[in-house]
C-alpha positions, -999 to +999 in steps of 0.1 A: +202-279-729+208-301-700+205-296-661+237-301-657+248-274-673+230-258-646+240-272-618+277-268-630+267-228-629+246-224-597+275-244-579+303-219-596+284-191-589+280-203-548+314-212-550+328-177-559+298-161-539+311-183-504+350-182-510+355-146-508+337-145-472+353-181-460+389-170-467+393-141-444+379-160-420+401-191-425+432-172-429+433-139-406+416-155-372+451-154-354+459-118-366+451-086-355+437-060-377+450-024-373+418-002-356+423+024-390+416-008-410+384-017-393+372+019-392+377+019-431+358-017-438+328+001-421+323+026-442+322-003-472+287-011-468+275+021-471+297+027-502+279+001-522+246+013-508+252+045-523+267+035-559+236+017-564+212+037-549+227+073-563+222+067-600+185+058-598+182+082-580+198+114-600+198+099-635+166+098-661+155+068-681+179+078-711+210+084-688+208+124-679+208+139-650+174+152-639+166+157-604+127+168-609+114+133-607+094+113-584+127+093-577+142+122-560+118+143-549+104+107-526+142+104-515+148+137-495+121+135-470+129+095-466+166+105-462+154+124-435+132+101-420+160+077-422+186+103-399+161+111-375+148+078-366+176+055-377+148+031-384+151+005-413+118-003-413+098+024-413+124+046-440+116+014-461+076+019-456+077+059-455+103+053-492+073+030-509+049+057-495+063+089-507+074+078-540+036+067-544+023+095-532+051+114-559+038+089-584+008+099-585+014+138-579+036+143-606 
């Protein structure tokens, strides 16, 4: 298989990765966006966040939900690590800690 098959599919891929972001930006600059509307984008991040976090989180290996495992039993104290220090950082190095330490116990 040639590289150019691969270049043709790294461009695509940056192409529909960097148009999506570009547009808004190209197009809306001049208009205002109702307050409402930008309260509701915010909460888009955390969304996502969440529906990919979430089922690793409650769901097993095969698909059922089990909530004795190291996964969540690490993610309740680092959730509340997270609220009381609002600290990205550290939740991301107290996370790796207590599922090791959950790892290990269980």
């Amino acid at each position: 298989m040639g590289y150019d098959k691969y270049l043709i599919c790294v461009l695509g891929m940056g192409l529909v990765t960097y148009l999506p972001r570009w547009l808004p930006l190209a197009l809306l600059p001049q208009r205002d966006i109702p307050q409402t509307l930008k309260e509701w984008l915010g909460f888009i991040p955390a969304t996502i966040l969440s529906a990919l976090v979430a089922p690793d989180i409650f769901l097993n290996s095969i698909g059922d939900f089990h909530i004795l495992q190291a996964r969540f039993l690490a993610a309740i104290p680092t959730i509340i690590f997270a609220l009381k220090t609002r600290s990205l950082g550290g939740t991301v190095i107290v996370g790796m800690f207590i599922y090791w330490l959950t790892n290990k116990l269980i």
